[in-house]
C-alpha positions as CSV (number, residue, x, y, z in Angstrom):
1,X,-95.4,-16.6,3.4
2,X,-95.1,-17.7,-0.4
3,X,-94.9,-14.0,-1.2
4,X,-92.1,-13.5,0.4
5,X,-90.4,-16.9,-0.8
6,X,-91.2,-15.5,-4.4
7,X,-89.5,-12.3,-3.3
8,X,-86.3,-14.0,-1.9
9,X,-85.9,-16.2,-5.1
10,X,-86.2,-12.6,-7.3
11,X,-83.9,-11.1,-5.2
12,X,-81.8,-14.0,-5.3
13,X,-81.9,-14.6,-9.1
14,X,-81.3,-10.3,-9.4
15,X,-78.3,-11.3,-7.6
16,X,-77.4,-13.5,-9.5
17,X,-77.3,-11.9,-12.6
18,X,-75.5,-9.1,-11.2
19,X,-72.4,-11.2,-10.3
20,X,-72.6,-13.9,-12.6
21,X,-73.2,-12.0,-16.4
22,X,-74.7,-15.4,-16.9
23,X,-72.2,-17.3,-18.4
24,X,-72.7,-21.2,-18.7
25,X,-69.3,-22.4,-17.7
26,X,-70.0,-26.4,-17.3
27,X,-72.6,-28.8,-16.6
28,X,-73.0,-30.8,-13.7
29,X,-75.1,-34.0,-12.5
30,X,-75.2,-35.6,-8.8
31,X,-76.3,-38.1,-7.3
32,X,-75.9,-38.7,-3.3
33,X,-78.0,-39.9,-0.4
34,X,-78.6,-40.6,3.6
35,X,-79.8,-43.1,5.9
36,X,-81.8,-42.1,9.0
37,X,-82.8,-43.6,11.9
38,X,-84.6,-42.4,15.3
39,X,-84.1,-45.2,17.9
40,X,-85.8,-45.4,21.1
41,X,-83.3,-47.8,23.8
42,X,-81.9,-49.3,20.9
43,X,-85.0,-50.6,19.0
44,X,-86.0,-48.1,16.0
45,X,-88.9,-46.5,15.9
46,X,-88.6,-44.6,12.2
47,X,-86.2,-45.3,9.3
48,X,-85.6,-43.6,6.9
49,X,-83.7,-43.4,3.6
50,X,-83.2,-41.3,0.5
51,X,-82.1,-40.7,-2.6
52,X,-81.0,-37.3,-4.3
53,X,-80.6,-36.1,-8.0
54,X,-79.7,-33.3,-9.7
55,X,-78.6,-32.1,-12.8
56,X,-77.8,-28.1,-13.8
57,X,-75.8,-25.5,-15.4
58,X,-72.1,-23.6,-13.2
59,X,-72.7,-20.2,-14.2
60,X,-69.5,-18.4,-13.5
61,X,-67.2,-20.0,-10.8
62,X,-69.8,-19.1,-8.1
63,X,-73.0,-19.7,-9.1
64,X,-75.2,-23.0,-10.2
65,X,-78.7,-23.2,-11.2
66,X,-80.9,-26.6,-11.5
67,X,-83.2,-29.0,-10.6
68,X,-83.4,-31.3,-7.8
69,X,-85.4,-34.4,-7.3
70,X,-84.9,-36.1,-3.6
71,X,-86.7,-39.8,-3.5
72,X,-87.3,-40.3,0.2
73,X,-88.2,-44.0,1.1
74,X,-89.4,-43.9,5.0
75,X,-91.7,-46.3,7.8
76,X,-93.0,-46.0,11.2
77,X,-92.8,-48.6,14.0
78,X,-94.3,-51.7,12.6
79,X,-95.5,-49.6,9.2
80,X,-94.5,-51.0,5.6
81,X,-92.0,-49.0,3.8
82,X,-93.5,-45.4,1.6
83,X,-92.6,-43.6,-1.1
84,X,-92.7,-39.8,-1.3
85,X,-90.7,-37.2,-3.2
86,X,-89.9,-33.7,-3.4
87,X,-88.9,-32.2,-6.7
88,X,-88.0,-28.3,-7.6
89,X,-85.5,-25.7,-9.1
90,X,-82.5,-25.2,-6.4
91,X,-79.7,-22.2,-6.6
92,X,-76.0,-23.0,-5.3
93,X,-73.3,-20.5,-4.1
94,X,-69.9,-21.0,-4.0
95,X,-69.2,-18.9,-0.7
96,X,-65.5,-20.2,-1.1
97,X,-63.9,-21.7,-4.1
98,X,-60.6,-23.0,-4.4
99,X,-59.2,-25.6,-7.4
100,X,-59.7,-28.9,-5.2
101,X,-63.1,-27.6,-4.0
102,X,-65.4,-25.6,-2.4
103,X,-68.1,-24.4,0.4
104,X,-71.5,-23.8,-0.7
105,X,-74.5,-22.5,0.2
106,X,-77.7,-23.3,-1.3
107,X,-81.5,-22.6,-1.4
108,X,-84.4,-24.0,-3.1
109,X,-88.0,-24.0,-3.6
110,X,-89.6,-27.7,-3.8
111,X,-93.2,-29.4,-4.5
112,X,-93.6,-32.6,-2.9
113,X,-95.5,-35.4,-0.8
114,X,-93.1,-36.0,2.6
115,X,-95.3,-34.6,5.2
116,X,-93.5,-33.8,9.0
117,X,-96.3,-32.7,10.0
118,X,-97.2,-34.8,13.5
119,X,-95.2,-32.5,15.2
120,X,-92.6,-33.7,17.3
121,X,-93.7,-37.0,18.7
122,X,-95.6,-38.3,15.5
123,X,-94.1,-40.3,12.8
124,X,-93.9,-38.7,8.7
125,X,-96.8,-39.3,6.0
126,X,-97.6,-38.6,2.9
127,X,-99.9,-35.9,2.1
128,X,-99.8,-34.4,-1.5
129,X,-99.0,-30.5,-2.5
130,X,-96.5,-29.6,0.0
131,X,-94.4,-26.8,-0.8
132,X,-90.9,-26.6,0.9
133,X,-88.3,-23.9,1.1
134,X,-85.0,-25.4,1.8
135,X,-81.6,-23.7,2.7
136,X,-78.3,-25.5,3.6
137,X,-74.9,-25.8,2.7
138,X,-71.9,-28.2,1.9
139,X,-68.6,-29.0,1.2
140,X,-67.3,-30.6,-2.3
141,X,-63.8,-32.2,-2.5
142,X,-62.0,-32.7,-5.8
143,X,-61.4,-36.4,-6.2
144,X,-60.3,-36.5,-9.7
145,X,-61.0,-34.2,-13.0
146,X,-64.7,-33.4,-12.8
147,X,-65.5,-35.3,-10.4
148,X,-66.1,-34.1,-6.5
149,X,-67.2,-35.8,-3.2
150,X,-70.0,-34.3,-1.4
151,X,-71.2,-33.6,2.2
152,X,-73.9,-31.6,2.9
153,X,-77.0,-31.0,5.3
154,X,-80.4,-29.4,4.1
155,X,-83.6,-28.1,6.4
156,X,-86.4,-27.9,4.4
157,X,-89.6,-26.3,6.0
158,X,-93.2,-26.7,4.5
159,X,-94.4,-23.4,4.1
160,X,-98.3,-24.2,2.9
161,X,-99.6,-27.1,5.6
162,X,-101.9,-25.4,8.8
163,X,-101.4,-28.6,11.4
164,X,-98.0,-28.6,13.8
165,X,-95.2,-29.9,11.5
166,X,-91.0,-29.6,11.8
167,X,-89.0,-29.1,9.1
168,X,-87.0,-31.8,7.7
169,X,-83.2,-32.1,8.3
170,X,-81.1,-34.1,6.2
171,X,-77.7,-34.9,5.6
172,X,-76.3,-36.1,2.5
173,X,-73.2,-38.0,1.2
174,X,-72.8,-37.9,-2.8
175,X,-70.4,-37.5,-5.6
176,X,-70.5,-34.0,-8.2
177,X,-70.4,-34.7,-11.9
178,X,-68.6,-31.7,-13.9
179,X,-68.9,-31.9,-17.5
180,X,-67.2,-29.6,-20.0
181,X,-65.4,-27.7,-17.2
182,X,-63.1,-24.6,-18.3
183,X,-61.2,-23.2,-15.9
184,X,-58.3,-25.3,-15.0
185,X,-58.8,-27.9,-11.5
186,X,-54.7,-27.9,-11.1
């Protein structure tokens, strides 16, 4: 299985510089998160809250390259709060892109601690040197010069743990720093 994730990240990146020429256009940083809850009659049984950053390079009006780092604070019934992260290089899309925003898609390959891996009646842990492909997509709405709100849902699925585990499904809510931004937003 990490074979072939290998091989759809080269294809990807082939792609990539195919369509992009691999010109640096701006820089970008975000910042966004979500709050999660699974309730049972009312009283909860897991919460669950995180934290996402990002910083990266818009090559072309399509494409963007970077690194992601999602802080993911979570507890069981009666459990104390944990900490657990997941941290990796992450390629964007612009499937359509328009001057006050744009529809993405995006895919990335992360290293990280959050296990989902009690199957479907369990609660999450933490289990060290989880790898997890991810693929989702997202929306980004101009708010003022360089700056974008975001909405977005992500699956990520851990391709390297044997027991019963589910992927984890996020949403997220965030803004979209663009720095140095050529092409006019008008």
């Amino acid at each position: 299985m990490v074979k072939i994730t290998f091989g759809l990240v080269l294809a990807c990146l082939m792609g990539w510089s195919q369509t992009a020429n691999a010109q640096i256009t701006s820089y970008f940083g975000q910042v966004s998160g979500s709050y999660i809850t699974n309730q049972d009659d009312g009283m909860p049984l897991e919460l669950e809250y995180s934290l996402r950053t990002a910083v990266g390079l818009n090559l072309g009006e399509r494409w963007t390259a970077g690194l992601k780092v999602q802080q993911v604070f979570f507890r069981g019934l009666s459990q104390e709060y944990q900490h657990a992260a997941l941290a990796g290089p992450f390629g964007r899309y612009g499937w359509v892109v328009a001057n006050r925003g744009r529809l993405y898609l995006e895919s990335g390959l992360y290293y990280g601690n959050y296990c989902t891996c009690a199957g479907f009646t369990g609660f999450a842990s933490k289990e060290s040197g989880l790898v997890y492909l991810s693929f989702g997509g997202g929306l980004e709405l101009r708010v003022w010069k360089g700056i974008f709100l975001e909405a977005g849902y992500t699956t990520h699925d851990i391709l390297n743990h044997p027991r019963p585990k589910y992927g984890y499904n996020t949403y997220l809510l965030g803004l979209v720093f663009r720095l140095n931004e050529k092409r006019s937003v008008d």
